[in-house]
C-alpha positions as CSV (number, residue, x, y, z in Angstrom):
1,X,85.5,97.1,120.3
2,X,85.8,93.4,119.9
3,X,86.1,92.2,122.9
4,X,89.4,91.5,123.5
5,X,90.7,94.8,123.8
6,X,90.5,94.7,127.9
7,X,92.5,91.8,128.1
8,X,95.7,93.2,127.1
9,X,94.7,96.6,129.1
10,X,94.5,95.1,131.7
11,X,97.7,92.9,131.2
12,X,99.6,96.4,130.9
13,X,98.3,97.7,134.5
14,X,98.6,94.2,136.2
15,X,102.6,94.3,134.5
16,X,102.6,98.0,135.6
17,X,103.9,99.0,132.1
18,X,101.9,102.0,131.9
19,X,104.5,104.4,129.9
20,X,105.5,104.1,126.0
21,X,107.0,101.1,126.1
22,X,106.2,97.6,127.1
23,X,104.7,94.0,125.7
24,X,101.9,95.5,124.1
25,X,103.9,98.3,122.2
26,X,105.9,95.3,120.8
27,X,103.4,92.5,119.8
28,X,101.1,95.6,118.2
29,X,104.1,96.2,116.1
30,X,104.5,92.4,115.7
31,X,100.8,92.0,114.3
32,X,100.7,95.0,111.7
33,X,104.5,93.4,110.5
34,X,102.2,90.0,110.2
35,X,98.8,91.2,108.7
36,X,100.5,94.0,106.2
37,X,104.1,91.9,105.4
38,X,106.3,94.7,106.0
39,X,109.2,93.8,108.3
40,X,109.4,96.6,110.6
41,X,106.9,99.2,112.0
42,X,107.1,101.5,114.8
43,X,103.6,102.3,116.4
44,X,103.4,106.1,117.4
45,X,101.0,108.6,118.3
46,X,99.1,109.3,115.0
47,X,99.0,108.9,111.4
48,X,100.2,112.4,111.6
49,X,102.7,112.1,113.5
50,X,104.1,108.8,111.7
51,X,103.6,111.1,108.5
52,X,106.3,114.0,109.8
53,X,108.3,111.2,111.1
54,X,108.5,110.3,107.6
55,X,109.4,113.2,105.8
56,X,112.4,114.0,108.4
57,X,113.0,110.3,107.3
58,X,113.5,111.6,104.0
59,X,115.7,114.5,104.2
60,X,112.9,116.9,104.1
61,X,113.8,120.8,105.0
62,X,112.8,124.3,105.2
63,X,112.5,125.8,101.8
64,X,112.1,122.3,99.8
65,X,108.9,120.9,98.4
66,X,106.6,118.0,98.9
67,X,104.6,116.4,95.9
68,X,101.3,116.0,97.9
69,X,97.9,114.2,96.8
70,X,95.5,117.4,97.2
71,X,92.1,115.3,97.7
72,X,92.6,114.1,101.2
73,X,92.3,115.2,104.6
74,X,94.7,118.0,105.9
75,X,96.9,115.7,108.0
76,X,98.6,114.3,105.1
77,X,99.6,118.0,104.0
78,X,100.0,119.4,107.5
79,X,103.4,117.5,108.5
80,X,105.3,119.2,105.6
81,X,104.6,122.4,106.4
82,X,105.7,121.3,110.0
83,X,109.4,121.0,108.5
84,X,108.9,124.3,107.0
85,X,108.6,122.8,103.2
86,X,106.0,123.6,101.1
87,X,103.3,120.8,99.4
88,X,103.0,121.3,95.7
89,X,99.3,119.2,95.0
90,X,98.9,116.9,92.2
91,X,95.2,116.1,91.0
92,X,93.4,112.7,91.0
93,X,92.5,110.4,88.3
94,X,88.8,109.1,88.1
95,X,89.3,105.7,88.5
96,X,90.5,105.5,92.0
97,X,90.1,109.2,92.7
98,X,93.7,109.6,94.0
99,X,96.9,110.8,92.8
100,X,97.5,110.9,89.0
101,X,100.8,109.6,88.0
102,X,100.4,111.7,84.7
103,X,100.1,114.6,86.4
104,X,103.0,113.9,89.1
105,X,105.8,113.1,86.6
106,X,105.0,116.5,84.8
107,X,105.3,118.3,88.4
108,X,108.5,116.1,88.9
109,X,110.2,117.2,85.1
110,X,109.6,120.9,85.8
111,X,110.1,120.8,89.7
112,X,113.4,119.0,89.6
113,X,115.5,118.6,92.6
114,X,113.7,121.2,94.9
115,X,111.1,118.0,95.3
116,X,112.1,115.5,98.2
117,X,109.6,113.0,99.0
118,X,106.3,112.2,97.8
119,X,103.3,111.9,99.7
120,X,100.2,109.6,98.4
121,X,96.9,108.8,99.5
122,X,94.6,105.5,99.3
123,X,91.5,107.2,100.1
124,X,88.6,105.9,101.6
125,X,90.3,102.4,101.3
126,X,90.4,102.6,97.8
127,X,94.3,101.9,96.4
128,X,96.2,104.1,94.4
129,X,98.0,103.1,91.1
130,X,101.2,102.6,93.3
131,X,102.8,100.6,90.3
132,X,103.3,103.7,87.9
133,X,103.4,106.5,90.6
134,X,106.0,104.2,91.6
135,X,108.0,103.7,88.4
136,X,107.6,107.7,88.3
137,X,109.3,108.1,91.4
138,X,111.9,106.0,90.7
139,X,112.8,107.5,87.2
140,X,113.3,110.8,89.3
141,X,114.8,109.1,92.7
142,X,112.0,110.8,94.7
143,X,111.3,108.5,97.8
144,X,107.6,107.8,98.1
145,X,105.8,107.9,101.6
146,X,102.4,106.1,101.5
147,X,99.7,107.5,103.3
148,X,97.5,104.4,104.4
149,X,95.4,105.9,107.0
150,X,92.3,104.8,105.2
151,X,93.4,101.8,103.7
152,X,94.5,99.6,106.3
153,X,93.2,95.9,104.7
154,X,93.0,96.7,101.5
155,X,95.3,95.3,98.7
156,X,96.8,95.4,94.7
157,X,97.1,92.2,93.6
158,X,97.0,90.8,97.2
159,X,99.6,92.8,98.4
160,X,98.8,95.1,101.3
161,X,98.2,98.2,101.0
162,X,101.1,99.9,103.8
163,X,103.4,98.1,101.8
164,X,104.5,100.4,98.6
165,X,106.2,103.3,99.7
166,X,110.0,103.8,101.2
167,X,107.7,104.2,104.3
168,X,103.8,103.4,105.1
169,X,101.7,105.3,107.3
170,X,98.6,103.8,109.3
171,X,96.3,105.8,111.5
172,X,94.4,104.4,114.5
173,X,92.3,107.3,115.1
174,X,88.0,107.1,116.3
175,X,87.1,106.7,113.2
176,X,89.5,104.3,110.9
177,X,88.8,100.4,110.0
178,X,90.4,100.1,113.9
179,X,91.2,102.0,116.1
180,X,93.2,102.7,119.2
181,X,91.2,106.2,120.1
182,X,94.2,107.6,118.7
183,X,97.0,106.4,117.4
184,X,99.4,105.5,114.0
185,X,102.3,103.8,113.2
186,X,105.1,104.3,110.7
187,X,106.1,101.1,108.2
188,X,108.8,99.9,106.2
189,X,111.3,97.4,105.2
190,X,114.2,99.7,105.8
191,X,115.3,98.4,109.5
192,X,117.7,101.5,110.2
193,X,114.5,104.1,109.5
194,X,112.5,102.4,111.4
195,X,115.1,102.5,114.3
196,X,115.9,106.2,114.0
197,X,112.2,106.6,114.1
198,X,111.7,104.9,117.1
199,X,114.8,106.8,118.3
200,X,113.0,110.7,117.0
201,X,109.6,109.2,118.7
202,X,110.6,109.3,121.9
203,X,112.4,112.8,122.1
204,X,115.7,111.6,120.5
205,X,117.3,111.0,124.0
206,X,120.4,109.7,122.9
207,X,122.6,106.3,124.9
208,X,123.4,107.9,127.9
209,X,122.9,107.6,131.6
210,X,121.6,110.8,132.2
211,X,119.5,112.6,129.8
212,X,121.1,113.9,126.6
213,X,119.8,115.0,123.3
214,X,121.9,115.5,120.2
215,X,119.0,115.6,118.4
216,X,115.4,117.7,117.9
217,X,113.0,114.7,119.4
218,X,109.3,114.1,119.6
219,X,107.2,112.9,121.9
220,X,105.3,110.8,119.5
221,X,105.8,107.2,120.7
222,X,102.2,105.1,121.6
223,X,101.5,104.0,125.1
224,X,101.3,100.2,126.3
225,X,97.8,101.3,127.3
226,X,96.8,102.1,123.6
227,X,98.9,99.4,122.4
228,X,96.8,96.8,124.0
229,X,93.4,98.2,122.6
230,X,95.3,98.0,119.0
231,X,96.2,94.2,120.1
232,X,92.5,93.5,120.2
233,X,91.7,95.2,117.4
234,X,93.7,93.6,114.9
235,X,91.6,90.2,116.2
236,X,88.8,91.6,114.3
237,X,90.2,93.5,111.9
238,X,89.1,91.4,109.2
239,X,85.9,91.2,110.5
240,X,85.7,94.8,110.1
241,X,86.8,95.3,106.1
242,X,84.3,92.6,105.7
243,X,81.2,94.9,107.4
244,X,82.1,97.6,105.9
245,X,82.2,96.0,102.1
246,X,79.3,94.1,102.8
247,X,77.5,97.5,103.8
248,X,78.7,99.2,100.8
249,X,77.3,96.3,98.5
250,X,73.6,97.1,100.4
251,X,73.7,100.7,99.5
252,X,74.7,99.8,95.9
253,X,72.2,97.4,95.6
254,X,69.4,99.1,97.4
255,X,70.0,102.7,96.0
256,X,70.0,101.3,92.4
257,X,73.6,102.3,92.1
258,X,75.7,102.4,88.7
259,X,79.7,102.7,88.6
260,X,81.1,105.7,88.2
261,X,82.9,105.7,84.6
262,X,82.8,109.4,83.8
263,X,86.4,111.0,83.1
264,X,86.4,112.8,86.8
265,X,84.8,115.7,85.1
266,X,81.7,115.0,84.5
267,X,79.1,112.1,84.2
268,X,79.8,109.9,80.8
269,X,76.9,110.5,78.2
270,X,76.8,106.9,77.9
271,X,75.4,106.0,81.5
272,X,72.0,104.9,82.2
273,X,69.6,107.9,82.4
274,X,66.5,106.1,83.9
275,X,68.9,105.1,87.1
276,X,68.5,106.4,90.5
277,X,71.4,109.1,89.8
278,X,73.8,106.9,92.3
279,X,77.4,106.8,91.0
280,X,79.6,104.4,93.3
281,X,83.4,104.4,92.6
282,X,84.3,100.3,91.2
283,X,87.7,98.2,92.1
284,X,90.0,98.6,89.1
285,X,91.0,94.8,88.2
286,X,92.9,92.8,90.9
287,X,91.9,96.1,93.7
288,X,90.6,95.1,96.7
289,X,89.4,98.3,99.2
290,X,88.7,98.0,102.3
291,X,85.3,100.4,101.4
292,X,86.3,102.4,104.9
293,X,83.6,104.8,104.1
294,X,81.1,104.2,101.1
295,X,81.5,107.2,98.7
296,X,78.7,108.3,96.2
297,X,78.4,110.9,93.6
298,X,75.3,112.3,92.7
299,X,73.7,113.4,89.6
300,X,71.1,116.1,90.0
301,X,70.0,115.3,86.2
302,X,69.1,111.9,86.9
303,X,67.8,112.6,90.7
304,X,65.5,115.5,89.8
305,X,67.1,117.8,90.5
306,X,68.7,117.0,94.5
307,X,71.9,117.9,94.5
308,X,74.7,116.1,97.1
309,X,73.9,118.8,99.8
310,X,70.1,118.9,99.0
311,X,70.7,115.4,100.2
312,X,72.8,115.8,103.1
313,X,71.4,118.6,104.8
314,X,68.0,116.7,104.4
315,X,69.2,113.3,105.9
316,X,70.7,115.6,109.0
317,X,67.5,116.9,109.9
318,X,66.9,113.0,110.3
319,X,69.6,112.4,112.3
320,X,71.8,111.1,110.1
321,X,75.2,112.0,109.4
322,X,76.4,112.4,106.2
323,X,79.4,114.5,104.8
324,X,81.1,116.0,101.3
325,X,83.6,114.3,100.1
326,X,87.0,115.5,101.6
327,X,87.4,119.3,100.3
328,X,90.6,119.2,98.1
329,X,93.3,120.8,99.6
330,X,94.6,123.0,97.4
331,X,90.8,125.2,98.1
332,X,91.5,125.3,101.8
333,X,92.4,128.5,102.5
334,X,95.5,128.0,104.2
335,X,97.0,126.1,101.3
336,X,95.1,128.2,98.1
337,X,99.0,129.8,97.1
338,X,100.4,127.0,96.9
339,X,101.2,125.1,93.1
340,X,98.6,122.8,92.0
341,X,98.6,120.5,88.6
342,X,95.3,120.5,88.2
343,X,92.4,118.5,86.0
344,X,89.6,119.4,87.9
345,X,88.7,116.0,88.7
346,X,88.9,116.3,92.8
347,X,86.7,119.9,92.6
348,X,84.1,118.0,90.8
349,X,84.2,115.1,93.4
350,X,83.7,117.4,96.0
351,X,80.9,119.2,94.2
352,X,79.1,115.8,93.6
353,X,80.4,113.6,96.1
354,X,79.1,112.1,99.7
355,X,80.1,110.0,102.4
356,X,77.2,107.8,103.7
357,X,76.9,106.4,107.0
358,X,79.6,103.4,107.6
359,X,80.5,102.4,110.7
360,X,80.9,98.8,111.4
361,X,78.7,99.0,114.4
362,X,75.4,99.8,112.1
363,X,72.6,97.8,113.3
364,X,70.3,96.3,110.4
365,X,68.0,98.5,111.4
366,X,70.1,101.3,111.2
367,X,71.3,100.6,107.8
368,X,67.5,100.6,106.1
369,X,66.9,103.7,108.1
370,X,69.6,105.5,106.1
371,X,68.7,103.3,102.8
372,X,64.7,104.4,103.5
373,X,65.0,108.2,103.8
374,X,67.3,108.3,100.7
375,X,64.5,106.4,98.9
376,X,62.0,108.7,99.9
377,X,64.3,111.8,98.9
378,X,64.6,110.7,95.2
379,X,60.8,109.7,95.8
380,X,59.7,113.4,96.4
381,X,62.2,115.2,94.0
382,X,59.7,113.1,90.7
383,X,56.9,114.0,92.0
């Protein structure tokens, strides 16, 4: 928390504005118009939620299919199962590790008009490469939905990530840039969707004086309570993308890190075999990430032999959390029937990859505690 977070909680239960509406609800949609650009946003209950908003935005129905980014977390896949649809996955690409546009306009030529939206991820803050996934869409009128959970702050070319898609999702959750303890919102410049959003969010009770629904509603809209702690947040947002880049620039530096510039199959030949085995993932020109969590892949040939979980189950008994990269989705169980265009590049991220410790709230101390029981890992694994 920054600080300023009580201020406008307690200017909600001083107003008596408790439910899920009130000044807070509006200036927190107000400030993530102002930081991201976009002209309208409603603030809901969850990135999840702002996700299946989305897709009812977009038409989406039982028996139709989703284009789905398949290395990412299960929430962005989860809402279109929710309309009864089924997620067909598209691979990444190596360079930013998330959807490959290659990949999606093939599933797009031989899917045809059974596909209604698009779903893509900017994970761990890094962007996608929304300017061809985007001239792919177009070319086959499939609207895009960006999934910006991770990526809130980051940019292409100094535009905001949030800001891409037909519609933008954010997620406030523990664990994001910010957070509201839970909490998303839905994005876009389309004033109507945002206003039949709103309308969906808070059970689709249509203009009456008693209570009337027309409609299937939801009871997704956010509280004036969590609105206020979002308020806050956004003070330090900033602030925050700034500790966590910062931290992920010590880790490179002080684990003897190279960039990753293998094809997403395998570590390139050409890279440097007396370093520390460290692969970090680099900003593609004019990229700027956020760096929500700092993401390494490791090579057992170069770190004698310690593989990623050798690593991470060593650091736990430490205390220290660490975890695999996010386990594609297409090897979940739930989802392993479904289509997948495949390269294999997100299977051998998840085989190689892990997720240090990033939180914003890491004390110096902290920070070479993590950095010093690496060290000593690779230390032991030579001798």
């Amino acid at each position: 928390m920054g600080g300023q977070e009580i201020d406008f909680v307690q200017e909600a239960f001083d107003t008596n504005w408790i439910a899920p509406l009130g000044a807070n609800v509006n200036g927190f949609e107000q400030d993530l118009q102002n930081y991201t650009g976009r002209k309208h946003a409603a603030v809901v209950t969850s990135g999840t939620a702002a996700i299946h908003l989305g897709l009812i935005l977009c038409g989406v129905q039982p028996g139709d299919e989703v284009i789905c980014q398949s290395f990412t977390f299960a929430a962005t896949a989860n809402p279109i199962k929710y309309q009864g649809a089924e997620p067909v996955f598209i691979d990444s690409e190596p360079e930013t590790w998330n959807m490959d546009p290659e990949l999606l306009e093939k599933a797009l030529r031989e899917r045809g008009d059974k596909v209604k939206a698009i779903v893509v991820v900017h994970l761990y803050g890094m962007p996608a490469k929304m300017e061809r996934i985007l001239e792919v869409a177009s070319k086959y009128g499939v609207p895009v939905i960006e999934d910006s959970a991770e990526a809130l702050g980051s940019s292409i070319n100094g535009r905001k990530c949030g800001t891409f898609g037909k519609m933008s999702v954010l997620s406030f959750n523990g664990n994001k840039i910010i957070t509201t303890s839970g909490g998303g919102a839905l994005l876009s410049d389309d004033e109507e969707l945002i206003q039949k959003a709103r309308f969906l969010a808070t059970q689709a009770r249509d203009d009456a004086p008693h209570y009337q629904h027309s409609e299937l509603g939801y009871n997704y809209r956010m509280s004036n309570i969590v609105a206020g702690i979002g308020r806050g947040q956004m003070k330090v947002l900033d602030d925050r993308v700034e500790a966590r880049r910062s931290l992920h620039q010590q880790y490179f530096e002080s684990l003897n890190g190279a960039w990753y510039n293998g094809d997403g199959t395998s570590f390139s030949q050409d890279d440097d075999r007396d370093g520390s085995g460290f692969y970090f993932l680099n900003e593609p020109d004019g990229y700027y990430s956020n760096r929500w969590l700092t993401t390494i892949l490791v090579n057992p040939e170069q770190t004698g032999g310690l593989s990623r979980e050798d690593i991470r189950v060593s650091l736990e008994k430490k205390n220290i959390e660490s975890r695999p990269l996010w386990k594609p989705m297409h090897l979940q169980p739930y989802y392993k029937d479904n289509v997948m265009y495949s390269n294999g590049v997100s299977e051998f991220l998840f085989e190689h990859g892990l997720c240090l410790p990033s939180g914003s709230n890491l004390t110096d101390e902290e920070k070479i505690f993590v950095i010093e029981n690496v060290k000593k890992l690779l230390k032991g694994s030579a001798m």
